[in-house]
MDTraj code that builds the backbone (N, CA, C; nanometers):
import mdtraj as md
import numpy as np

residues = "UNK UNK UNK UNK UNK UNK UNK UNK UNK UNK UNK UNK UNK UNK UNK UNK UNK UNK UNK UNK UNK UNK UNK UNK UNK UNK UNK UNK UNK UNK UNK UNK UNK UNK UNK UNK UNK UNK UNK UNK UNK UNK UNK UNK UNK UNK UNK UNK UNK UNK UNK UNK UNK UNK UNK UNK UNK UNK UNK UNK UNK UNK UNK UNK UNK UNK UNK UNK UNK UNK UNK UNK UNK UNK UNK UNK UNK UNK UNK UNK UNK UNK UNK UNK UNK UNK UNK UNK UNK".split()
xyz = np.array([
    [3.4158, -15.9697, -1.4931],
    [3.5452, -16.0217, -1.4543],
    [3.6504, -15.9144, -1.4736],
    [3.7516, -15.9101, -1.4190],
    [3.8059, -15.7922, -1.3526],
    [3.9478, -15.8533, -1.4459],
    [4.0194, -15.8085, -1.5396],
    [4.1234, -15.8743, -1.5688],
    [4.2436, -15.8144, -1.5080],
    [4.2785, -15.6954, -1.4101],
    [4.3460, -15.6301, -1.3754],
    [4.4383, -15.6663, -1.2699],
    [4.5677, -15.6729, -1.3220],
    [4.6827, -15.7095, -1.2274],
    [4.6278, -15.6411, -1.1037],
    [4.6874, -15.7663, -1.0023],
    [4.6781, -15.6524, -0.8320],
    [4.8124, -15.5755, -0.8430],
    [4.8990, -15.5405, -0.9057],
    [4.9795, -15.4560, -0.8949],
    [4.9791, -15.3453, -1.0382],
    [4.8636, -15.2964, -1.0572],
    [4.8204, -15.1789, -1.1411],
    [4.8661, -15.0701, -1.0499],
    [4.8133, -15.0177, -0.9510],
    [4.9163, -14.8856, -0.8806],
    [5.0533, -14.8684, -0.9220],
    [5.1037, -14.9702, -0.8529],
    [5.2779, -14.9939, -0.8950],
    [5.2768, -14.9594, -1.0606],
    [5.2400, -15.0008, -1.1111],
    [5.2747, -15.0304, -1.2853],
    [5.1905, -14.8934, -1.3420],
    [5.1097, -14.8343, -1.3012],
    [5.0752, -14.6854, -1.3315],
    [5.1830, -14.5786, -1.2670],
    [5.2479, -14.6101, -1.1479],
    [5.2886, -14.5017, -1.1141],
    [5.4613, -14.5328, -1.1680],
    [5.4760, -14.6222, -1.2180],
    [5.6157, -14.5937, -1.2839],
    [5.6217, -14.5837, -1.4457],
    [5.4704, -14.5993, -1.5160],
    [5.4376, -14.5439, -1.5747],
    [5.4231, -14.4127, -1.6312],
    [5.3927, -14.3301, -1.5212],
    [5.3865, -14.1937, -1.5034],
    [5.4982, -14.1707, -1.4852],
    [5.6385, -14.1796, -1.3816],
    [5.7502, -14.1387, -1.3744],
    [5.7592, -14.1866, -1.5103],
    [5.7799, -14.2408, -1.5694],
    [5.8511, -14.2761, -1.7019],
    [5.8640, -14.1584, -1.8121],
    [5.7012, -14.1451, -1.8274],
    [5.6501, -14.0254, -1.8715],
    [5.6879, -13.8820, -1.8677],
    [5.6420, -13.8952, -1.7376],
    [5.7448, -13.7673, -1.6807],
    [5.8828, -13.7402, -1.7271],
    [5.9793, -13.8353, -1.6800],
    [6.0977, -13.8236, -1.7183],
    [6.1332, -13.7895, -1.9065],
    [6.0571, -13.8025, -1.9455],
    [6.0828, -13.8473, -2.0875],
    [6.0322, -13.6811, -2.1529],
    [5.9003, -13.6041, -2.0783],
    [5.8891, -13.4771, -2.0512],
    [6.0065, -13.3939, -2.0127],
    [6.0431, -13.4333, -1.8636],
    [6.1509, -13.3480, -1.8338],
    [6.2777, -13.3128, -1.8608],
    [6.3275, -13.4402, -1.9740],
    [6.4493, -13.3928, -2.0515],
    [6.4203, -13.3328, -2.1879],
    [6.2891, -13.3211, -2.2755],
    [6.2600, -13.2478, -2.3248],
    [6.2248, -13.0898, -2.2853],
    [6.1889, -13.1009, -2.1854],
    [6.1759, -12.9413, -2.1236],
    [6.2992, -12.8860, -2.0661],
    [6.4062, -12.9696, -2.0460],
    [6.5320, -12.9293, -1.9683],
    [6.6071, -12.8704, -2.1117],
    [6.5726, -12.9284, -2.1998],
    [6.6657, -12.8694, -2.3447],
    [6.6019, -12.7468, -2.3855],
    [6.4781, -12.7316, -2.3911],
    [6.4209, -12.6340, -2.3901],
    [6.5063, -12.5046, -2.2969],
    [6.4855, -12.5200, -2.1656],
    [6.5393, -12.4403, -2.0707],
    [6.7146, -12.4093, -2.0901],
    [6.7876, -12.5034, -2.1302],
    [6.9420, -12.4524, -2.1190],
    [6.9256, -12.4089, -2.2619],
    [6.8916, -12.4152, -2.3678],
    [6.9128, -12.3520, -2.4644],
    [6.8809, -12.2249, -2.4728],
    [6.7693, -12.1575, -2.3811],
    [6.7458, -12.0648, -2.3773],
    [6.8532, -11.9830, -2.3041],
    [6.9433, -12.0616, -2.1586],
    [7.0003, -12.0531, -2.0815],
    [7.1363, -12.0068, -2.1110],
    [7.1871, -12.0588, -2.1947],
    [7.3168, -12.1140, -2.2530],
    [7.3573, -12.0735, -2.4387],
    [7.2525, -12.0892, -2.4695],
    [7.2682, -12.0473, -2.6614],
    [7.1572, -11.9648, -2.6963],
    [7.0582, -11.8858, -2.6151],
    [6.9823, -11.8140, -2.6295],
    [6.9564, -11.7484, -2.7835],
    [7.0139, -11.7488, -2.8660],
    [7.0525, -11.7186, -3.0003],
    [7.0258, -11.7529, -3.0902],
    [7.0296, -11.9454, -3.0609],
    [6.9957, -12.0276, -3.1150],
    [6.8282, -12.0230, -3.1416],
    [6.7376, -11.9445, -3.0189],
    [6.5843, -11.9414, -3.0354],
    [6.5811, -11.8864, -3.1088],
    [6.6211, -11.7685, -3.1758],
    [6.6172, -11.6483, -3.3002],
    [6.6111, -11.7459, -3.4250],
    [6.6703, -11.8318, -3.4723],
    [6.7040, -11.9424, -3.5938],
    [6.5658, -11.9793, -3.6297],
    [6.5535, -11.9383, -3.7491],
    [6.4241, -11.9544, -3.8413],
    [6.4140, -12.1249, -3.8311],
    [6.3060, -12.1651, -3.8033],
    [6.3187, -12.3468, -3.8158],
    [6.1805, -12.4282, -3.9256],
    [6.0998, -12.3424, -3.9181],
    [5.9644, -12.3883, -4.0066],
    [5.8607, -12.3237, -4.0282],
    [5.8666, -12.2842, -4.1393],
    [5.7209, -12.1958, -4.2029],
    [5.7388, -12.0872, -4.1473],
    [5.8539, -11.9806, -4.1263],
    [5.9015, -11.8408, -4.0957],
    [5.8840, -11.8301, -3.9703],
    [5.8550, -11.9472, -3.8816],
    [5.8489, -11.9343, -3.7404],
    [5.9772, -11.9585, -3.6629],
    [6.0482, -11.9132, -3.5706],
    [6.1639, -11.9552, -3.4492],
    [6.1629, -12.0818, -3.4199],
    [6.2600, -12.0965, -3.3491],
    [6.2463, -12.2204, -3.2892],
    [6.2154, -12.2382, -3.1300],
    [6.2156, -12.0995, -3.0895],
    [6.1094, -12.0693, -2.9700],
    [5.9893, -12.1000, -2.9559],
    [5.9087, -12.0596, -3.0989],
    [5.7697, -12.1016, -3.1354],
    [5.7862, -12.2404, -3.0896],
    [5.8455, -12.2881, -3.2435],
    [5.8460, -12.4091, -3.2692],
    [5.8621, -12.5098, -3.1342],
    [5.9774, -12.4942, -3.0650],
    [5.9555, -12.5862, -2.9508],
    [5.8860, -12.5662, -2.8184],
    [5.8275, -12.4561, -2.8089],
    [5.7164, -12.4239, -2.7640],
    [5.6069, -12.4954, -2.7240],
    [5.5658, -12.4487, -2.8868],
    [5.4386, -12.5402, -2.8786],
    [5.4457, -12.6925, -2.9266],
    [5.5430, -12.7400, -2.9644],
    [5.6153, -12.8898, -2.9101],
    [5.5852, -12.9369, -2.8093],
    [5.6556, -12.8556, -2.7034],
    [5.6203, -12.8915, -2.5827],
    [5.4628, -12.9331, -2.5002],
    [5.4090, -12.8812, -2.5935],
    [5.2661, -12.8769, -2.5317],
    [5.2097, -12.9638, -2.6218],
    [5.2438, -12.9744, -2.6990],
    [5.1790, -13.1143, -2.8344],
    [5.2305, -13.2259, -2.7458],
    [5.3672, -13.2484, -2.6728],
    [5.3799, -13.3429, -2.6438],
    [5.3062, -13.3681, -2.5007],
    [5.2861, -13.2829, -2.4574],
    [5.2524, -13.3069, -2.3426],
    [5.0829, -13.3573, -2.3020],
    [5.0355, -13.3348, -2.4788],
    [4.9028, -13.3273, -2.4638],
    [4.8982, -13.5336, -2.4977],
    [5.0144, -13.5715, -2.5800],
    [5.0472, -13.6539, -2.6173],
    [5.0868, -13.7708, -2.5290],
    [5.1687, -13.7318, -2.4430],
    [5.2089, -13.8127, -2.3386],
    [5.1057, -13.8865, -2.2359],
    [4.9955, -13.7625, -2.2403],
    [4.9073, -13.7419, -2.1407],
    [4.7684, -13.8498, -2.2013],
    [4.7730, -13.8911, -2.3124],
    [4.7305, -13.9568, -2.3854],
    [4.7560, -14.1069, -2.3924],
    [4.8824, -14.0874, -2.3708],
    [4.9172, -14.2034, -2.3890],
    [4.9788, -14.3138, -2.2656],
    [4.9353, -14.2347, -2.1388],
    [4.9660, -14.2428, -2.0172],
    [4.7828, -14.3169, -1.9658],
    [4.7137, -14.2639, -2.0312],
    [4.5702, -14.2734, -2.0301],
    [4.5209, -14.3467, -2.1051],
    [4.5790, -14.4381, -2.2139],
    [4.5796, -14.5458, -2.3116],
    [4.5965, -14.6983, -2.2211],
    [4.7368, -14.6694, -2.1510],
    [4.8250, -14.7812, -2.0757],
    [4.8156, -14.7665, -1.9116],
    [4.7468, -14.7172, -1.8777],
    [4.6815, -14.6993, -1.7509],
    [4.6027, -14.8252, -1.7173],
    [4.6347, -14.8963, -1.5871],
    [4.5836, -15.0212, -1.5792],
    [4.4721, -14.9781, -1.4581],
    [4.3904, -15.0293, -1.4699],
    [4.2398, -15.0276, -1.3902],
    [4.3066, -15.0410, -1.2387],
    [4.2409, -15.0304, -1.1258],
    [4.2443, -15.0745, -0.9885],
    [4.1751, -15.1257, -0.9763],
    [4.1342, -15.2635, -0.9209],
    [4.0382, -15.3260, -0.8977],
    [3.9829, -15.2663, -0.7645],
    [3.8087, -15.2586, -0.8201],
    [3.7577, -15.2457, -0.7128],
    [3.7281, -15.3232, -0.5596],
    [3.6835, -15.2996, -0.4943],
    [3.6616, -15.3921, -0.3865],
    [3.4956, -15.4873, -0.4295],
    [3.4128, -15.3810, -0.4570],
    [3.2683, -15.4574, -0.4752],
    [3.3084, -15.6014, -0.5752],
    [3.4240, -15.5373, -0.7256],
    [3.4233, -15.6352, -0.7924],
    [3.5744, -15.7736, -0.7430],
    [3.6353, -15.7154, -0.6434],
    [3.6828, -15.8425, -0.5902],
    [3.5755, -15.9572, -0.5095],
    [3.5149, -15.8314, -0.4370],
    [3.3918, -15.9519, -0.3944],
    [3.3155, -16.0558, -0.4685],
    [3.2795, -15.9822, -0.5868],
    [3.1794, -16.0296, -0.6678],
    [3.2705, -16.1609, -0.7345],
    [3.3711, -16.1712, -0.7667],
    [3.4667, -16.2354, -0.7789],
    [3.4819, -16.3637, -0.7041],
    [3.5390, -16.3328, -0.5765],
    [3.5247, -16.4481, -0.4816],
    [3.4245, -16.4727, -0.4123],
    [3.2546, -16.4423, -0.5129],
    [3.2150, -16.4732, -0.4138],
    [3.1071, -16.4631, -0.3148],
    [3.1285, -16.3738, -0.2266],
    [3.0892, -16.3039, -0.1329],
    [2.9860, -16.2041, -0.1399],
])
top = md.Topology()
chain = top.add_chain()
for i, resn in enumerate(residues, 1):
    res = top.add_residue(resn, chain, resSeq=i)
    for name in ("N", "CA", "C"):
        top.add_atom(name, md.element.get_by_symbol(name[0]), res)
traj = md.Trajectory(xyz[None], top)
């Protein structure tokens, strides 16, 4: 039995924009700071590392994170064999 909304596409793919978005203003701060206060990357932030490092590889923790968790809440598509099997047919 198939418990999967017929509108899983819809609800994955604003899922993903969500995601995304939530990425891209973390990476946009990334980018103007470099842009704009460039200076600010030099600033010691944890364990004698920058904050270049540091949000760096942030960025990629989160992204490994997001990507995780996008893949947690990801709703199935129902197949066709198992709509059949369903009604049936």
């Amino acid at each position: 039995m198939n418990t999967s909304p017929p509108n899983a596409r819809q609800y994955n793919s604003r899922l993903g924009l969500i995601l995304f978005a939530i990425y891209l203003i973390l990476y946009l701060g990334f980018v103007f700071i470099n842009a704009f206060a460039a200076d600010w990357m030099e600033k010691i932030v944890l364990a004698g590392l920058n904050l270049a490092i540091v949000y760096g590889f942030a960025l990629i923790v989160i992204a490994l994170l997001l990507a995780g968790v996008y893949g947690l809440l990801c709703r199935a598509e129902p197949s066709e064999t198992s709509s059949k099997q369903e009604s049936g047919q």
